[in-house]
N, C-alpha and C positions, 0 to 999 in steps of 0.2 A: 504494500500500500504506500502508496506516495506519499510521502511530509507534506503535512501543513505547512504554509507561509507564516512568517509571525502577524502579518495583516489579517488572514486567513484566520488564525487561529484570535486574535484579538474577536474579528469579526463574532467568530464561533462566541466566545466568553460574553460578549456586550448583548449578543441576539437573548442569551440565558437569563439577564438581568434587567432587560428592558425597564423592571418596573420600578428598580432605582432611577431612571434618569429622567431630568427634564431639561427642556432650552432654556440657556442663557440668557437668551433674549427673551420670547414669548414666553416664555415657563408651560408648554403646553409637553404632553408626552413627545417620545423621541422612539426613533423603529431604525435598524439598519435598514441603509439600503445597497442593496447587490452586493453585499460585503467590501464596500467603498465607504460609505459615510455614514455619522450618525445625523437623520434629520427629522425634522418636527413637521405636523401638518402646514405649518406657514410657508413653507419651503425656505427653513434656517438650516444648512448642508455646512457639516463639519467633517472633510475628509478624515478617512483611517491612514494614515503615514504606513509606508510599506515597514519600516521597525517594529510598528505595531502598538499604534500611539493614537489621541487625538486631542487635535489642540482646540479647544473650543475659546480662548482666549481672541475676542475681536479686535483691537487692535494689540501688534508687536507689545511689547513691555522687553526693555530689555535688561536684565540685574547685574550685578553685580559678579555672578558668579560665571564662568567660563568651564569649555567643555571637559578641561585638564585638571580642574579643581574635582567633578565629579567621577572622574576616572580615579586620580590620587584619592577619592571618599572610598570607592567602591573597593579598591585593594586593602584598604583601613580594615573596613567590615569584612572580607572577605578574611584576611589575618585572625580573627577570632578577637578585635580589636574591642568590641562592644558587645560579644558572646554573656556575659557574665549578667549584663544588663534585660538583655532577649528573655535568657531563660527565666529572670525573676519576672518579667514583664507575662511569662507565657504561663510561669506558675499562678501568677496571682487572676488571670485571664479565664483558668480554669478554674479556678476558686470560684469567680465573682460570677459567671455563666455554667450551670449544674441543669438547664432545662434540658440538654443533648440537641435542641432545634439550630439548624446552622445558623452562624454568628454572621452577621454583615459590617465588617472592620473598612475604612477609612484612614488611610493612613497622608493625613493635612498635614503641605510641607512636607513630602516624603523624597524629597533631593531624587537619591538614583535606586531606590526603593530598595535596599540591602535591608534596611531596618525589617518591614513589611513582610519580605521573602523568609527572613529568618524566621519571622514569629511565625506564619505563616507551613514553615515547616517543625516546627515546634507544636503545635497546635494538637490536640486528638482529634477535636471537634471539626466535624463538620464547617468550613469559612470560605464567605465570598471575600478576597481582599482587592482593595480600590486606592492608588497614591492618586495623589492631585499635588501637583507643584506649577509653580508658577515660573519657572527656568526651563524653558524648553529644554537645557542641555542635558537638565537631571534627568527629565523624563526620557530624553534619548537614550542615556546611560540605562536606565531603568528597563526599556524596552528588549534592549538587548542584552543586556546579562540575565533579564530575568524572565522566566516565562508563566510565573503562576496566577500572576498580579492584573487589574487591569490596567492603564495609565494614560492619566489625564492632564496636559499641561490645560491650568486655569487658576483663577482669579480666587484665594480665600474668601474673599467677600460676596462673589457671586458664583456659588458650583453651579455644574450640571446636574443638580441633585434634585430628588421628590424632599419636600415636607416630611420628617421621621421613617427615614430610611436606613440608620444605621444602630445598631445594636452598641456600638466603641467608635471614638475615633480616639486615634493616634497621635501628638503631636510633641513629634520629639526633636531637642534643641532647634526649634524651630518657632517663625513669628505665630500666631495666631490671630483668628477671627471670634468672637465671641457667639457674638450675636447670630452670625451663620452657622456655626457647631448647632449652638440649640437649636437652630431652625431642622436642623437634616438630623437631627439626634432622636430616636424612639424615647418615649415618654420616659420608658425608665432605664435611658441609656444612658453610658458611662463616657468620660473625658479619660484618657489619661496622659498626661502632660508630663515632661520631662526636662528638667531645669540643670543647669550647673550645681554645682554645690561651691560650698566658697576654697575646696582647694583641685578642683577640676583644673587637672594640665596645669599644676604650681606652676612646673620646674621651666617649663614651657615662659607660663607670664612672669616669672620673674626675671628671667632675661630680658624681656620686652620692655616690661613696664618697671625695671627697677629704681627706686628713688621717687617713682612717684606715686598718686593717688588709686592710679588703675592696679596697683600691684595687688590691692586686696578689692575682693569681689561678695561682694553680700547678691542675692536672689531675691531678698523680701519684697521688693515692689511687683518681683514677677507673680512669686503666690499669693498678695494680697489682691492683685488681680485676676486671678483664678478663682479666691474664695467669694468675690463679687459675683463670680458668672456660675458659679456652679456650687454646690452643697460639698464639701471636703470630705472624704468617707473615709479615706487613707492617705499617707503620706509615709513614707518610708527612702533611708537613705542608703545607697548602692554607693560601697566603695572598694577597690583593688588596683592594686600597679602593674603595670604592662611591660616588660620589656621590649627596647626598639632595637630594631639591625638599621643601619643605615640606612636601607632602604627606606622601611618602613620609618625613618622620621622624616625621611625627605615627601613621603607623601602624609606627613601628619601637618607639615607644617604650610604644605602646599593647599591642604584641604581646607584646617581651621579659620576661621574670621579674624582668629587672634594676632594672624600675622599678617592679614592686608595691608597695613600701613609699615609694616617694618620693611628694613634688609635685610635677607634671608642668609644673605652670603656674611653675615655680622653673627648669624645664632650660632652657637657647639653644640655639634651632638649630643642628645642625652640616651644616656641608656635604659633609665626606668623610669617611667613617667605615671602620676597618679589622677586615677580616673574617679569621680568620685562625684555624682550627678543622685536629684532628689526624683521621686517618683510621686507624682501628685495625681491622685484620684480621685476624681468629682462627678455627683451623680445630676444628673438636669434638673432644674427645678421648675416643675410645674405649675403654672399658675392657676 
């Protein structure tokens, strides 16, 4: 039998979930057509990209992040760079979902969807998983390393999504939408958000930012803005150190935000770096 396309095969996963999606635009339902695009009765047509992607984002946006950044992310997680984080994220996933009915996850902000694929194969349960980023590069990278996932470049503020369509979203080290989570979220659905902790990649910022203000990192304005949008049900702190090979710091440091503004060719190697990020669990509040 002949291989799927990754188009082909997107087409296949997108035909299966039709009743998560809505336009952008119109907000009306969306149908594949001819295993080419996703479109709405108005005739709003958002091609399927032969990788196996689609961009429902109407005009360009272009970020900050390049295609080299998300390649250098994806050999990160691929290394078992953020494994330790996955499995507690996958243990407590089963904890918190015990009905056996499959999960419908959301993975907002999901860069090159490594995070997603992991939990994803971690999982026992039954799951539809869905990255939406707003970098077309992530979701390229995404496309092609991964093939479980579906993937959407698009706008946090405006998904392709129906009104309470998702069981979990995901949003790890990454911006957030508040207000559009609880829109797409099932009544008694869950957040789970993943923050820095104040010694995430010391060894890393203290080279950068030594002698000054940024050298110490507090998170509180981020979960005070969390506990606004959502009920806190859990909160627990994930820490351990990583050894690096050269390599893999040359793609840590090409990956992070932390070193945007620096020169790279000024940092020293380090060999063991501390990972050490909060895990924030928030359930929707109903009005």
């Amino acid at each position: 039998m002949m291989k799927l396309s990754k188009k082909a095969m997107a087409a296949k996963r997108m035909s299966e979930t039709l009743h998560l999606y809505r336009c952008p635009i119109c907000y009306k339902g969306m149908n594949v057509i001819e295993d080419r695009q996703l479109g709405c009765v108005n005739n709003h047509q958002f091609d399927l990209a032969k990788q196996g992607y689609v961009n429902v984002v109407q005009q360009a946006k272009k970020t900050v992040y390049d295609l080299g950044l998300f390649e250098a992310r994806n050999q990160i997680c691929r290394s078992g760079f953020y494994t330790p984080l996955m499995n507690r994220i996958s243990m407590l996933v089963e904890e918190l979902f015990t009905t056996g009915d499959e999960l419908t996850i959301l993975d907002a902000g999901c860069g090159e969807g490594s995070h997603l694929t992991e939990l994803l194969d971690c999982l026992e349960q039954e799951s539809v998983g869905i990255g939406v980023d707003l970098a077309k590069e992530g979701i390229q990278t995404a496309a092609k390393h991964n093939d479980q996932g579906i993937w959407f470049v698009g706008d946090l503020a405006n998904t392709p999504f129906n009104n309470q369509s998702f069981d979990l979203i995901l949003n790890i080290l990454s911006p957030s939408n508040y207000a559009e989570f609880n829109r797409i979220l099932k009544d008694q659905g869950l957040t789970i958000k993943i923050v820095p902790g104040a010694n995430y990649l010391q060894e890393l910022r203290e080279q950068i930012y030594q002698g000054t203000e940024q050298a110490e990192y507090s998170n509180q304005a981020t979960i005070d803005r969390f506990e606004e949008a959502f009920t806190l049900i859990r909160r627990e702190d994930v820490k351990y150190q990583v050894e690096l090979s050269t390599e893999l710091f040359n793609h840590l440091i090409k990956m992070t935000p932390l070193t945007q503004d620096a020169d790279l060719t000024r940092l020293k190697p380090i060999d063991l770096i501390t990972v050490e990020l909060e895990i924030l669990i928030g359930m929707k509040k109903v009005m």
